[in-house]
Backbone bond lengths (Angstrom), bond angles and torsions (degrees), N, CA, C in turn:
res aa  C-N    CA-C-N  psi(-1)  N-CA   C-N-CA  omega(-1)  CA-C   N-CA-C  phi
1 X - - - 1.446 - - 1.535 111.62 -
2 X 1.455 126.23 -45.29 1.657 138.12 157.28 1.505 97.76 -16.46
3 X 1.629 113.03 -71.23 1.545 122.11 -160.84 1.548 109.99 -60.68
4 X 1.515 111.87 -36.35 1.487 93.05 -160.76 2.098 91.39 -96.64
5 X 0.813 115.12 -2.28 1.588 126.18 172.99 2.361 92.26 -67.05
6 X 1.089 92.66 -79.52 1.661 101.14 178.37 1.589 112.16 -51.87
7 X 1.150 120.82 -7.04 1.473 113.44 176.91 1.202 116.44 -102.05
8 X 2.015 108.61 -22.41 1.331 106.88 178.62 1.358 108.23 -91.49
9 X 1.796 129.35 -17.47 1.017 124.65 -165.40 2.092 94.76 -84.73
10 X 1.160 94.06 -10.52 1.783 107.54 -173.03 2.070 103.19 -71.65
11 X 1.778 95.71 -50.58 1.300 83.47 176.72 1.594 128.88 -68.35
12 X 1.424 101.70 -26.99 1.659 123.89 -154.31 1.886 82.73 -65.46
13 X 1.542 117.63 -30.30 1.566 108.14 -139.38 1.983 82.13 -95.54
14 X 1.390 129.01 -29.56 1.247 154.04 165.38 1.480 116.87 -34.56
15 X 1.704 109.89 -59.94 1.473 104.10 162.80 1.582 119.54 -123.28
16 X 1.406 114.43 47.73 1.337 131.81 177.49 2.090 95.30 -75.13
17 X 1.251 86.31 128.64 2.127 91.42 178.92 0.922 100.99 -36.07
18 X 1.364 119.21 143.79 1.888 117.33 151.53 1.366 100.11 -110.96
19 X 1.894 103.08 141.36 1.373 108.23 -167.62 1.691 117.59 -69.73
20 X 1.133 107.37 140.76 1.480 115.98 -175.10 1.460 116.59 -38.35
21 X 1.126 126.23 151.09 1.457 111.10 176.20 1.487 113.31 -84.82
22 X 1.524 123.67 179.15 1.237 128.51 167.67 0.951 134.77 -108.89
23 X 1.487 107.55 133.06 1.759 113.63 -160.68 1.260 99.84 -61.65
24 X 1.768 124.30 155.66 1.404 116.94 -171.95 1.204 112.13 -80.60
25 X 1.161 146.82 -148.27 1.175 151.19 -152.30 1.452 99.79 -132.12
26 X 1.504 101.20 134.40 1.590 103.16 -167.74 1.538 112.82 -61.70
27 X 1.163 120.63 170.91 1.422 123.45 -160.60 1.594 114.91 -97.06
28 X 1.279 113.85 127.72 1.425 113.18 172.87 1.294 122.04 -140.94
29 X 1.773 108.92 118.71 1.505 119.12 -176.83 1.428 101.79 -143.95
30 X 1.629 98.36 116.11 1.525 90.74 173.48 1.565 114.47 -125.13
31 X 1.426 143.59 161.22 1.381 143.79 170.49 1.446 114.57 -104.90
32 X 1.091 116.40 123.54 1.052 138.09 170.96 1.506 134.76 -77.17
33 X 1.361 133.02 87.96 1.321 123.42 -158.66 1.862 112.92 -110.22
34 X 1.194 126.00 129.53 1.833 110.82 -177.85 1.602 76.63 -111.54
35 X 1.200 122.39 148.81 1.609 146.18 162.06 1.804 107.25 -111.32
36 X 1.232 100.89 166.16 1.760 108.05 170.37 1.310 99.73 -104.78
37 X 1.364 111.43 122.80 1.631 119.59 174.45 1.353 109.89 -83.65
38 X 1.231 133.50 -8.91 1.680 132.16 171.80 1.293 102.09 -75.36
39 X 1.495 146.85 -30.28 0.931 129.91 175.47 1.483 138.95 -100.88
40 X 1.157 132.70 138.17 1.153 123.08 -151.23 1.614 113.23 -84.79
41 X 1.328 116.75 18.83 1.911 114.19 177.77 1.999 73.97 -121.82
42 X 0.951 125.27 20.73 1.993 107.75 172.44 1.576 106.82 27.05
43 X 1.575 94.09 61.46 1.754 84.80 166.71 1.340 133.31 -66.92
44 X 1.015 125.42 125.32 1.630 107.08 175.71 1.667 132.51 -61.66
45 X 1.282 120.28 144.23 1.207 134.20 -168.23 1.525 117.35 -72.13
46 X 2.040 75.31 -72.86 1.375 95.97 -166.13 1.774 103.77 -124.05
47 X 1.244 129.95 -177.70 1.450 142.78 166.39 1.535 124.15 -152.57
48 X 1.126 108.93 140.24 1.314 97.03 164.92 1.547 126.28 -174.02
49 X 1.238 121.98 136.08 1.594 119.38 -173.47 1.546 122.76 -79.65
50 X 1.440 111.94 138.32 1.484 106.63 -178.41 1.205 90.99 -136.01
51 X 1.724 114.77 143.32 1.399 140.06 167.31 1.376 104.59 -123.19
52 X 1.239 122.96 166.80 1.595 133.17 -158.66 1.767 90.12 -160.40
53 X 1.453 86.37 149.82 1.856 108.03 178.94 1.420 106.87 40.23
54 X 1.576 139.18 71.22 1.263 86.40 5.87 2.093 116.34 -112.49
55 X 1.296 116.44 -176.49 1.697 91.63 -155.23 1.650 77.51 -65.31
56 X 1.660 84.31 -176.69 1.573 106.68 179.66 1.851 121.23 154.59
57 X 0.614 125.20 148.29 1.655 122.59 -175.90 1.759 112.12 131.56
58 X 1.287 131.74 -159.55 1.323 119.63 -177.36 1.635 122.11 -87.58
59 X 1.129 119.33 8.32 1.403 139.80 -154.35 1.648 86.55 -87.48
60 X 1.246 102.53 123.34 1.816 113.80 170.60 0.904 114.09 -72.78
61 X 1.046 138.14 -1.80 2.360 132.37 170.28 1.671 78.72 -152.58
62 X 1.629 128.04 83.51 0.884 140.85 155.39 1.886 115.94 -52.99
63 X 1.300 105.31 -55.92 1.330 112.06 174.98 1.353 121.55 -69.25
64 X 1.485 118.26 -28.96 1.736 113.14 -178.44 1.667 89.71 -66.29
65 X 1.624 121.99 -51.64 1.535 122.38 -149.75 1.818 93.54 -45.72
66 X 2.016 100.65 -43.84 1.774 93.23 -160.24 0.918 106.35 -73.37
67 X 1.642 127.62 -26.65 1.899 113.94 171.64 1.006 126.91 -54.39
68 X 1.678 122.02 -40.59 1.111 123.56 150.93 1.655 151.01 -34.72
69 X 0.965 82.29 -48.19 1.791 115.70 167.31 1.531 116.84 -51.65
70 X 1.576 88.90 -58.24 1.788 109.48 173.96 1.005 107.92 -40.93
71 X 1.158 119.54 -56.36 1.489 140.49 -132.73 2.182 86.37 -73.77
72 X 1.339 97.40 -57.47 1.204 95.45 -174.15 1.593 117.80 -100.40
73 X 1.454 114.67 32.24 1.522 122.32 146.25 1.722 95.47 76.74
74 X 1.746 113.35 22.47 1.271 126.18 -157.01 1.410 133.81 27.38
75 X 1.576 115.32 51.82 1.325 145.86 157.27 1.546 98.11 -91.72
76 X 1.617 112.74 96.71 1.051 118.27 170.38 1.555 118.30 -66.54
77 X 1.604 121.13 -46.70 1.239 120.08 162.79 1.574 124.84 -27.98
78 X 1.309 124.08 -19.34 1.696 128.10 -175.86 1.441 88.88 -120.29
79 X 0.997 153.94 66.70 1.514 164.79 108.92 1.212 109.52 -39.80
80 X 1.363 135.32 105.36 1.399 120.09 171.01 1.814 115.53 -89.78
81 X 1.564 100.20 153.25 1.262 86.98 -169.63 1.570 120.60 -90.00
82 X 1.240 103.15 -171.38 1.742 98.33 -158.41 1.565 91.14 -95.98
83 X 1.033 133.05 -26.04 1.553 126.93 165.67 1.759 103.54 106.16
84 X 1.468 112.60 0.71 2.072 117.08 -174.16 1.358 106.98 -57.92
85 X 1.304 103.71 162.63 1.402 115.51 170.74 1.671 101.91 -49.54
86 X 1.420 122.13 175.73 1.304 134.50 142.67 1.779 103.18 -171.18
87 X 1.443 95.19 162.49 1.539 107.27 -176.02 1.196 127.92 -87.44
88 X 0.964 136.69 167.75 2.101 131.14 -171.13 1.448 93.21 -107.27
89 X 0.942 143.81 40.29 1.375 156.39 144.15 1.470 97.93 -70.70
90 X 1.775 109.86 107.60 1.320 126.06 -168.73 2.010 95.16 -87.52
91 X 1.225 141.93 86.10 1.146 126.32 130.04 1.290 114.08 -135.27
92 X 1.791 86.13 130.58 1.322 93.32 -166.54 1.618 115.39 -109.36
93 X 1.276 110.04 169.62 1.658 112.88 -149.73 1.821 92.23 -141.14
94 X 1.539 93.90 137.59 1.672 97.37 166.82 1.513 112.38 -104.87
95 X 1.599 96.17 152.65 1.541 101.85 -169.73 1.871 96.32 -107.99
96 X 0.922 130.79 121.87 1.176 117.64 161.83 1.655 119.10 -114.56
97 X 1.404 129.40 151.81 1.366 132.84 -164.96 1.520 87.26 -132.06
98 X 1.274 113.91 160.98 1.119 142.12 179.64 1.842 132.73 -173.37
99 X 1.349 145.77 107.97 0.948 120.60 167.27 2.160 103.77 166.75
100 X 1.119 139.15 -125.18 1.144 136.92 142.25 1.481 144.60 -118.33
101 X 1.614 126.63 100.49 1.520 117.32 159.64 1.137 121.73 -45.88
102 X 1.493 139.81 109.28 1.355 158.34 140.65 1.798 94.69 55.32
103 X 1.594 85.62 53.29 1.575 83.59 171.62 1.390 133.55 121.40
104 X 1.355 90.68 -37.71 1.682 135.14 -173.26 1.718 123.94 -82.24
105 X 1.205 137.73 95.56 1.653 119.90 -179.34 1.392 109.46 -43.41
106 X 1.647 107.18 145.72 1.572 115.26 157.83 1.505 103.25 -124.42
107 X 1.180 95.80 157.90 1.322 119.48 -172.92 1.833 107.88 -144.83
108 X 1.287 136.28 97.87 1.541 119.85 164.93 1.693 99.87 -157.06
109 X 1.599 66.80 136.66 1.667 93.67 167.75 1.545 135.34 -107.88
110 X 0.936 137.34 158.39 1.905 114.00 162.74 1.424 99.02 168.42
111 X 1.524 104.41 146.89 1.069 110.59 174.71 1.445 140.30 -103.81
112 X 1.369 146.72 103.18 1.293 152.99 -171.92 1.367 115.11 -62.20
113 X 1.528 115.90 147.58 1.194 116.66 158.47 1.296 140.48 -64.70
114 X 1.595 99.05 -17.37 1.536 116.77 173.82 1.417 96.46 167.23
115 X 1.421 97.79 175.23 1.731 95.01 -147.48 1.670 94.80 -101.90
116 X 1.084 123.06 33.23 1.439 106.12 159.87 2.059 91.10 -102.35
117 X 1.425 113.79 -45.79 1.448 107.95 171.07 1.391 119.73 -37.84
118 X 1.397 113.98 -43.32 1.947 123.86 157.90 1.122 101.77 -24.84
119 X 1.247 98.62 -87.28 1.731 118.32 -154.53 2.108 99.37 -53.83
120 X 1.249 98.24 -26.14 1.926 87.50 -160.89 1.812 105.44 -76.79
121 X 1.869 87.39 -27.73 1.434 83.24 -162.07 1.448 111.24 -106.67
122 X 1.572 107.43 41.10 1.274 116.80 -178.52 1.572 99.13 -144.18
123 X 1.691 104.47 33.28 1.534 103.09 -162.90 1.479 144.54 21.51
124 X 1.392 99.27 23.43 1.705 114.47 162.45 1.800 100.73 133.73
125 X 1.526 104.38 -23.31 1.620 102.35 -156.11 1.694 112.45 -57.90
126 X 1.558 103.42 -13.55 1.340 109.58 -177.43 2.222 98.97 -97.34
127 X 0.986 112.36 17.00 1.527 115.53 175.43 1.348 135.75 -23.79
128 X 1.614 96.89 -49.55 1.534 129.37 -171.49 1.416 100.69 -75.36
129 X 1.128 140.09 19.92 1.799 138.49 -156.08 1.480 86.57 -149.64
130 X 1.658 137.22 -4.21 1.531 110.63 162.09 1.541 101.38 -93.09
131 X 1.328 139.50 -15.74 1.653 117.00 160.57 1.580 124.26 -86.83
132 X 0.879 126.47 7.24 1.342 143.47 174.95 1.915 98.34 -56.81
């Protein structure tokens, strides 16, 4: 009785469901562009790629940019700023974004007074544009 007890608990465990797998995690790649706003062809400066979950792309504090990001459901416009010094040295620089939050189009533009104002008022995600 042992044997046929262990053979049925053998099949039962054999075609018991296996749980579905999980869809991956929606996709996020965005590019990062700073331009010179003094000039009138907006050359670009700087560039750079950011991926999230996990971070990764050309972005030098890849992971602060995606905590950041998180934070604001990647609505860069609600970035709070980091509050740093910066200088009244008027050149100003455009940031443009482009690409997908976890799935989602982005689209943002805006223009800084200079690129440490970038970087503050985008709570760091624009970072890579103070060695430029």
């Amino acid at each position: 009785m042992p044997q046929l007890i262990n053979l049925i608990l053998g099949i039962l465990l054999c075609t018991a469901p296996t749980p579905a797998p999980q869809p991956p995690a929606p996709h996020t790649a965005l590019v990062l562009n700073l331009r010179d706003a003094t000039e009138p062809n907006r050359p670009l400066l700087d560039t750079v790629t950011l991926r999230c979950d996990p971070p990764g792309g050309t972005h030098p504090d890849a992971a602060w940019a995606c905590a950041k990001l998180r934070e604001v459901n990647g609505d860069l416009a609600r970035l709070r700023p980091l509050g740093g010094p910066c200088t009244f040295i008027y050149q100003p620089v455009i940031v443009e974004v482009h690409g997908t939050w976890r799935g989602h189009p982005v689209q943002f533009l805006a223009t800084y007074e200079n690129r440490c104002v970038a970087r503050d008022r985008s709570a760091g995600v624009f970072r890579f544009a103070e060695h430029s």
